[in-house]
C-alpha positions in Angstrom: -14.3 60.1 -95.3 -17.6 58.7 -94.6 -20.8 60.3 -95.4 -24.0 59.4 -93.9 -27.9 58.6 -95.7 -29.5 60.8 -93.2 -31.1 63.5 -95.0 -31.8 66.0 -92.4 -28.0 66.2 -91.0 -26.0 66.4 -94.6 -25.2 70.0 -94.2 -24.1 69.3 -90.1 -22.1 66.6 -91.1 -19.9 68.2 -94.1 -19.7 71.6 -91.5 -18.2 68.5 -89.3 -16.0 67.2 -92.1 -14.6 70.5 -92.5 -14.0 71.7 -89.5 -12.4 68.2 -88.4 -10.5 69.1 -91.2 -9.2 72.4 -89.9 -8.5 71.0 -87.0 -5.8 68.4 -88.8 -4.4 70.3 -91.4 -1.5 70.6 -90.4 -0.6 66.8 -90.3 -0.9 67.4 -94.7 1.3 68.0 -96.8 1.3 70.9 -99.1 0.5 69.1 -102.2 -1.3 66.4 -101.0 -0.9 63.0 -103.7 -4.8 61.1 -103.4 -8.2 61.9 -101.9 -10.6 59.3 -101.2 -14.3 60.0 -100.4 -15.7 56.8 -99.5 -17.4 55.0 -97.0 -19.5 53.4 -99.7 -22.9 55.7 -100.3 -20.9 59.5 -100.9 -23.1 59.8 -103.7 -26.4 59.4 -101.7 -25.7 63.0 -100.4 -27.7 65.6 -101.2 -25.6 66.9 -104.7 -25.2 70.6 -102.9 -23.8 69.6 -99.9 -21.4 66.9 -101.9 -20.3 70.2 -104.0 -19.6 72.2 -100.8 -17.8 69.5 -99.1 -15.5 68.8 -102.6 -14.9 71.8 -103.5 -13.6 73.3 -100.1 -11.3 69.8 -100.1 -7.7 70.7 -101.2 -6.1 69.9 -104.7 -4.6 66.6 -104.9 -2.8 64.1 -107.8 -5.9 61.8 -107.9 -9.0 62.7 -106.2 -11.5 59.6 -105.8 -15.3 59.2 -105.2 -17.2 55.9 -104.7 -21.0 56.1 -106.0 -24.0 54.0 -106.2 -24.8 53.2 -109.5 -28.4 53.9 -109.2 -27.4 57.4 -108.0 -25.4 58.6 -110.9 -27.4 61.0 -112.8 -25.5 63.5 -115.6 -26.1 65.9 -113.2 -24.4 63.9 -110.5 -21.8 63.2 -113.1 -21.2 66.7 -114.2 -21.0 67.9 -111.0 -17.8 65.8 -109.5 -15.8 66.2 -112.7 -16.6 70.4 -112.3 -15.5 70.0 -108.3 -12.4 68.4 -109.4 -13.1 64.3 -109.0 -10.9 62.7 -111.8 -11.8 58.8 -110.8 -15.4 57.4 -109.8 -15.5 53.6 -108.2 -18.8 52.3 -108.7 -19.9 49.4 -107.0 -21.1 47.0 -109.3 -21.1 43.9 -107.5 -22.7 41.9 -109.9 -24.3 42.0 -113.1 -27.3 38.8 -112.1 -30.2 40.2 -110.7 -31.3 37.4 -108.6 -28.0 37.6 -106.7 -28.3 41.3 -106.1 -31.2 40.5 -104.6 -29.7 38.3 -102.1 -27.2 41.0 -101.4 -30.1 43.1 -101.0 -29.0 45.2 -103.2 -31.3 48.4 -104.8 -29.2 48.8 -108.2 -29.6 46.6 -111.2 -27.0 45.7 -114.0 -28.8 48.6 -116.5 -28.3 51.1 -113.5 -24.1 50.6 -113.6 -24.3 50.3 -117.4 -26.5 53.9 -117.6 -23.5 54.9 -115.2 -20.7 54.2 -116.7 -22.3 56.2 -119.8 -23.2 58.9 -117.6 -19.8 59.5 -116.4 -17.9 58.5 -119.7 -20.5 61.6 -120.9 -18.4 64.2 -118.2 -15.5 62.9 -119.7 -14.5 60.7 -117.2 -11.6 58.3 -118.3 -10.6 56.5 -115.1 -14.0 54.3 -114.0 -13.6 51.5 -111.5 -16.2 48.7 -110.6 -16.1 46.4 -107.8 -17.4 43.0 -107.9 -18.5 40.3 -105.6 -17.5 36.7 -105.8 -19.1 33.9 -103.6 -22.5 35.1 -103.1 -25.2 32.3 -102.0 -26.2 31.0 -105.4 -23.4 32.1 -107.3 -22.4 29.5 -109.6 -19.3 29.2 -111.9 -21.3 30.4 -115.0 -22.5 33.8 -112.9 -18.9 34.6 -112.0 -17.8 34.4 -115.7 -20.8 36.4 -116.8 -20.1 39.1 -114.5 -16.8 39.4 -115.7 -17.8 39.5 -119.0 -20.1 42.2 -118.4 -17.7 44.2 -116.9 -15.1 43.9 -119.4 -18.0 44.8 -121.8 -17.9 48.5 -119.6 -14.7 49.4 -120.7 -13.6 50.3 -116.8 -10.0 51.4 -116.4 -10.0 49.2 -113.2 -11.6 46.2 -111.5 -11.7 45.2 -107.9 -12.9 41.5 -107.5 -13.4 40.8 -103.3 -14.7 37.7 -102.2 -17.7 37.9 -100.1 -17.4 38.7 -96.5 -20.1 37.6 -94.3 -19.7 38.3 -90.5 -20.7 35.3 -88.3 -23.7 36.2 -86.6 -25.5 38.4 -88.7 -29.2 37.9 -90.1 -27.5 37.4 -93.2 -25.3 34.4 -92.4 -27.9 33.1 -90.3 -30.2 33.3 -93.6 -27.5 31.8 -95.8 -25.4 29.6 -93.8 -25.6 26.6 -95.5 -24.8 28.2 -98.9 -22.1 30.1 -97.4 -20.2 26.9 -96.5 -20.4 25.3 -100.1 -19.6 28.9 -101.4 -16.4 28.9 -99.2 -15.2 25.6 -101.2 -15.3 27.5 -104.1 -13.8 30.3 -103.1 -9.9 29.3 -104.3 -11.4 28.4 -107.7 -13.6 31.5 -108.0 -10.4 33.5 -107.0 -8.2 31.7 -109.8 -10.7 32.6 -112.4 -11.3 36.1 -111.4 -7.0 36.2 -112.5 -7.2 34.2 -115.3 -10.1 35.7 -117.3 -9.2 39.4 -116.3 -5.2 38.7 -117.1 -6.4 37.3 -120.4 -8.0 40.4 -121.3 -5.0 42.5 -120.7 -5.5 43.8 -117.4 -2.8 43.8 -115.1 -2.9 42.3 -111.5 -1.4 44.5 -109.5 -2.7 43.8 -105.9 -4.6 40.4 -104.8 -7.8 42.0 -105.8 -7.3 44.5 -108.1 -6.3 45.2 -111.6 -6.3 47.7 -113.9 -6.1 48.2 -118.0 -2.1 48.2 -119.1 -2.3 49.7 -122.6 -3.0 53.1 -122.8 -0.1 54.8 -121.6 -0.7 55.4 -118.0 -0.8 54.3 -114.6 -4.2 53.0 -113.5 -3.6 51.1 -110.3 -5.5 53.1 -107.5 -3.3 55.5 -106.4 -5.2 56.2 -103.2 -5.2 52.4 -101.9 -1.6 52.0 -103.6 -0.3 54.1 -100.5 -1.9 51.7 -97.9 -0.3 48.9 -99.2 3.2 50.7 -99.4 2.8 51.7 -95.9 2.5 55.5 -96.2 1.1 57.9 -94.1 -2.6 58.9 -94.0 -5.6 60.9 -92.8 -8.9 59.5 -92.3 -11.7 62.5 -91.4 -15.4 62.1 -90.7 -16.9 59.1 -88.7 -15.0 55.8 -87.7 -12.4 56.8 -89.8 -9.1 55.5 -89.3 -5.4 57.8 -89.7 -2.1 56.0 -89.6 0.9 58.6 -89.0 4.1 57.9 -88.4 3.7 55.7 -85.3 0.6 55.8 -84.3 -3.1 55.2 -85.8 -6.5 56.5 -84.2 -9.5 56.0 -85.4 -13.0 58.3 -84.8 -15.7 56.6 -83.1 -18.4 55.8 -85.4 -21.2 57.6 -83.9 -22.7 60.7 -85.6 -24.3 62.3 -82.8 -21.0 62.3 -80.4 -19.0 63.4 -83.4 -21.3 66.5 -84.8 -21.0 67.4 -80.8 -17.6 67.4 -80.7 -16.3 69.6 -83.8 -19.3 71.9 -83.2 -17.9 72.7 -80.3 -14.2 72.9 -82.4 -13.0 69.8 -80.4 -11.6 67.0 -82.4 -14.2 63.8 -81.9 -13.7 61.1 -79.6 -11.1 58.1 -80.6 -9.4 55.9 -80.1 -5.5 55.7 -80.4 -2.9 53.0 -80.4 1.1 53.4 -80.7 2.7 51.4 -83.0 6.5 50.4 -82.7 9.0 49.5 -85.7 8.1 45.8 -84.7 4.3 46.5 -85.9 5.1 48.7 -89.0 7.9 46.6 -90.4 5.2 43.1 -90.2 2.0 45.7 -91.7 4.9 46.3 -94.5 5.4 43.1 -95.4 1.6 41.8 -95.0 0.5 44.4 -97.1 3.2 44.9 -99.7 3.5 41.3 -100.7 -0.3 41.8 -102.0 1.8 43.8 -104.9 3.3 42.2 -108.3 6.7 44.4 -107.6 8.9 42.8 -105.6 9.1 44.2 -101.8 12.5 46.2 -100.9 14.0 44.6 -98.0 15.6 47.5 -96.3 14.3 47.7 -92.5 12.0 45.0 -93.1 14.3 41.2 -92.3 13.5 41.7 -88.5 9.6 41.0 -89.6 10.7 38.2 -91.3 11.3 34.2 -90.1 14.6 32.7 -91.4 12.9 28.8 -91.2 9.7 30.0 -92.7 11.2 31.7 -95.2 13.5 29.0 -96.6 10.3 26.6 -96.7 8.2 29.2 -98.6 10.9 29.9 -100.9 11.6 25.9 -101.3 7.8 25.3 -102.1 7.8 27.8 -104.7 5.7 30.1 -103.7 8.4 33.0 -103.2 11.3 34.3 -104.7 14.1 35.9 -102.6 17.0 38.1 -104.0 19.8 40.4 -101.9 17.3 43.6 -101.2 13.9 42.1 -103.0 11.3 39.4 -101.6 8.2 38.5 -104.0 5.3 35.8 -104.1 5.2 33.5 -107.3 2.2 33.7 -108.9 0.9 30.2 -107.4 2.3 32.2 -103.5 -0.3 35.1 -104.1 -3.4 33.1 -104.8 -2.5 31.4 -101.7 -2.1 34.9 -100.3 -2.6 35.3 -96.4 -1.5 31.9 -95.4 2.0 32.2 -97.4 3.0 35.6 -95.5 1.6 34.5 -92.5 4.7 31.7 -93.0 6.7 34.1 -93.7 6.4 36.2 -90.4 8.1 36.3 -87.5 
C-alpha cells in the first residue's frame, strides 16, 4: 500500500484503500501471515486517517510500517503499536549530514536516533533501518561510520541497498561524474557492508538484508521473506503490484483515476500480465538464491542451464546437492551476474 503527501485527499484515499480492499478480499486468506504499509512516506499521513486505515486492516502474523524518521513522534509511536503494528522500518539512509543533503533528504542523524527511542518507548522490539551505500561523496570512512552508528541503535534488522540512480534524472545529470567513480566502489562498499555487519552478529540472510541472531527469534522480514520464496500476494492502493497464482497486475499510479474508480465501487485501472510455469520457476530461482538456505529444487531444473551450471559450480561460486542448489559466499556478492549464468 502506498499512501500519498497530499493533505487534502488523505481521508479519500484510505476510503479508496478500503474499499479496494473489499473489493479483493476474497483473494486473502483467513489468517493472513504479513502486512506491509509502505510506499515510503505512510507516516506523513495525517495520524487519524493512518489509525482508520490500520485499524480496519485485518489481523495478521507481522504487520509492518515504514516511517520517516523526522515524523515519529510518541504520539506517532503510541498510536501504531495501539492499532496493532509490531515492526517499524525507518529509513535511515545515512548517518552524515552532508550526504543527506545530497540525497536531499529532510531528516538528520538526531531525527532516526530520537526515533528509534521514540518507538523503543511504545515498546517496540523489532526496529529496522535502511541505509544507502554509494552516494556522491561517500567515501570508505562514511560507509563504516554509518554502520557504526546504526549498530549503535540496537535495530533488530538492517537493510544496506546500493544507490540507484535512474539515467536521466536531474539527479544523475547533477552527479554524473561521481556516480561513475561511486560505481567502482560499489563491489567493495558491498563486501564491507557483509563483513562489518556479520562481525557484529547479524546474520545475512538475503543480499541486502540482515537481521540480529541472538535473541531467540526470527527477525528476517517476514513480509519481504514471502517475495523472495515466491508466494502469493496482494498489493492495494496506487501502482501497487499483486502476484497470484499466475498472474500479476499492477494499479496504475495515478490518484485521480484511482479515487474515481473505487468511488464508483469499480476496481482501478491496471494493468495485467499472465505468467506461465516457464516465468515463475526462473522468478523462483532469481529470487530465492538472494537467501543463505539452500533453494529446493523440486519444479525448478527446467529454469535452470546444465552448461552454466557446471561452470558456476566449477568456479566456486555454487554448491549443488540432489534436491538443494546454493551460492557460496564469494557467488552471492557477485549476486545477479552468477544466476543470470545459471539460467536457462
Amino acid at each position: 500500500m502506498t499512501v500519498v503527501g497530499r493533505g487534502g485527499q488523505h481521508r479519500a484515499y484510505v476510503d479508496a484503500l478500503l474499499r479496494e480492499l473489499d473489493l479483493e478480499r476474497g483473494l486473502l486468506h483467513d489468517n493472513l501471515e504479513t502486512i506491509f504499509l509502505g510506499g515510503g512516506t505512510p507516516t506523513f499521513t495525517a495520524l487519524p486517517e493512518l489509525v482508520r486505515l490500520l485499524e480496519a486492516l485485518p489481523g495478521a502474523g507481522e504487520v509492518t510500517v515504514e516511517a520517516n524518521p523526522e515524523t515519529v513522534t510518541p504520539e506517532l509511536a503510541r498510536a501504531l503499536r495501539s492499532a496493532g503494528v509490531t515492526r517499524v522500518s525507518l529509513g535511515a539512509q545515512t548517518f552524515r549530514p552532508e550526504l543527506l543533503r545530497v540525497l536531499e533528504r529532510v531528516a538528520g542523524p538526531d531525527d532516526v536516533r530520537r526515533a528509534v527511542h521514540h518507538l523503543r518507548d511504545a515498546r517496540f522490539d523489532n526496529i529496522s533501518l535502511d541505509l544507502i551505500y554509494g552516494i556522491p561523496g561517500q567515501t570508505t570512512s562514511d560507509l563504516e561510520a554509518d554502520l557504526g552508528d546504526a549498530l549503535a541503535l540496537e535495530p533488530e534488522h538492517l537493510s544496506c541497498y546500493e544507490l540507484e540512480a535512474k539515467p536521466g534524472t536531474r539527479f544523475t545529470h547533477a552527479w554524473g561524474t561521481e556516480l561513475e567513480r561511486q560505481a567502482d566502489a560499489m563491489e567493495d562498499y558491498f563486501e564491507r557492508v557483509v563483513a562489518t555487519l556479520t562481525s557484529a552478529g547479524l546474520r545475512w540472510y538475503e543480499t541486502a538484508n540482515f537481521c540480529r541472531g541472538d535473541v531467540g527469534r526470527d527477525l528476517r522480514s517476514r513480509h519481504n521473506l514471502a517475495y523472495w520464496l515466491g508466494r502469493d500476494y496482494l498489493g492495494i492502493g496506487i501502482g501497487a503490484v499483486s502476484t497470484i497464482e499466475n498472474r500479476r497486475w499492477r494499479n496504475a499510479p495515478r490518484l485521480g483515476p484511482y479515487l474515481q474508480s473505487l468511488e464508483a465501487g469499480s476496481v482501478p485501472e491496471r494493468e495485467y500480465e499472465e505468467l506461465d510455469g516457464d516465468v515463475r520457476a526462473r522468478e523462483r530461482v532469481m529470487l530465492g538464491l538472494r537467501l543463505d538456505e539452500p533453494l529446493p529444487l523440486d519444479g525448478l531444473r527446467r529454469a535452470l542451464d546444465p552448461t552454466g551450471l557446471a561452470r558456476v559450480e566449477q568456479l566456486g561460486l555454487a554448491e549443488r546437492t540432489e534436491d538443494t542448489l546454493a551460492l557460496t559466499t564469494r557467488g552471492r556478492f557477485l549476486g545477479g551476474g552468477v544466476t543470470a549464468e545459471l539460467l536457462a
